[in-house]
N, C-alpha and C positions, 0 to 999 in steps of 0.2 A: 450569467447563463440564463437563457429564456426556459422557462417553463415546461413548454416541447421537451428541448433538450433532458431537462433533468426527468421527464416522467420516460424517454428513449432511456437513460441510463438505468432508472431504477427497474426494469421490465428488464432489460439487457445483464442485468448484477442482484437479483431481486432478494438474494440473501444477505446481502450486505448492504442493510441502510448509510454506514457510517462513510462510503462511499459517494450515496448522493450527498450528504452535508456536507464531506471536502468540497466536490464541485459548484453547490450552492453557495457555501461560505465564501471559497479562496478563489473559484472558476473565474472572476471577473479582476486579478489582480496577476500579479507579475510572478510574486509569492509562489503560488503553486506550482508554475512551471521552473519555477528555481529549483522548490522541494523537489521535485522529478529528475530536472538534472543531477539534484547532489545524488540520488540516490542510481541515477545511472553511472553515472564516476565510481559511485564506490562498488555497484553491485547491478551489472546492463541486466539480467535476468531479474531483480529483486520484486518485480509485480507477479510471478510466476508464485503457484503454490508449492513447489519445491524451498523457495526460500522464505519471504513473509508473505505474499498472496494475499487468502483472504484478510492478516493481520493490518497491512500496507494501509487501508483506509486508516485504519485507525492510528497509525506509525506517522502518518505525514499529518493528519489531524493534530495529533499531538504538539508534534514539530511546529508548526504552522501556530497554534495556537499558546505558546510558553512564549516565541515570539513577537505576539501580538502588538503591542503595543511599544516595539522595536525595529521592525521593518521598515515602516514609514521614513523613519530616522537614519537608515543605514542607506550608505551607496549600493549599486550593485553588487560589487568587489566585496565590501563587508558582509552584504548578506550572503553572498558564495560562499564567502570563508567561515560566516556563523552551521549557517545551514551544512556545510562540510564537517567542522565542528562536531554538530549534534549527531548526523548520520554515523560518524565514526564512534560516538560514544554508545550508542545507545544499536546499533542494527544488527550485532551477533546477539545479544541479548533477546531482541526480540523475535529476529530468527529463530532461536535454538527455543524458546516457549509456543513458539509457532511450532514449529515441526514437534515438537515433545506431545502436546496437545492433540495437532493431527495423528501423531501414530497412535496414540493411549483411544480415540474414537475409534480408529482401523480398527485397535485389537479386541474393544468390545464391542463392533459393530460383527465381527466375524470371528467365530473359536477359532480357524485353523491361521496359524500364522502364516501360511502363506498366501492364502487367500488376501489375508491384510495385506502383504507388502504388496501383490497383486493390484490393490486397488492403490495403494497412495503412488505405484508407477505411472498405474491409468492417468492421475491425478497430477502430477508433475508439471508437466506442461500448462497446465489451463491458468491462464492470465485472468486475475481477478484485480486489477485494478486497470483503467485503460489510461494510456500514458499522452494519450491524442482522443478527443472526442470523435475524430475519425476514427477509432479502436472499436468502436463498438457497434 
């Protein structure tokens, strides 16, 4: 990923650095667009902050990197099925610390509870990871 690109993404995501280092790190391999598909198999919304959102840099960062020094190694097919694997081990978990985290900030960002659930509605939708560099 050329330079341009990544300084477009970090101005485009500017609160999430661990987002430009996927694209830095994994942007230029096959890898990352695997990571994306397993994670649309198991969850086509999972870049949304209703599900892991802002967490998702760091979910596929992860991913991506416990593998490291096994992708090279695996076929396509193995890596689908590793990378499927991991997504199903590990994405309610991180979801559910994802969203616990988001509401416990709602609730002390604002006394009245409704006012909170008001804003993580607002908040639902907004794609914090782009799943195409055309995303952003």
């Amino acid at each position: 990923m050329d330079e341009m690109d990544l300084k477009r993404l970090a101005a485009a995501f500017p609160e999430n650095e661990d987002l430009v280092q996927v694209w830095e790190e994994w942007g230029g391999t096959p890898y990352l667009q695997e990571a994306i598909e397993a994670l649309d198999r198991y969850e086509p919304e999972w870049n949304k902050e209703r599900e892991l959102g802002a967490w998702a840099a760091e979910f596929v960062l992860d991913a991506l990197e416990e593998g490291a020094g096994e992708w090279e190694h695996l076929t396509p097919e193995e890596r689908r099925e590793r990378l499927d694997e991991v997504v199903e081990e590990r994405y309610e978990d991180c979801r559910n610390g994802h969203q616990f985290a988001r509401e416990n900030n709602a609730r002390l960002r604002f006394a009245d509870a409704e006012a909170a659930a008001d804003a993580l509605a607002e908040e639902d939708e907004r794609v914090m990871f782009p799943k195409h560099l055309e995303d952003f």
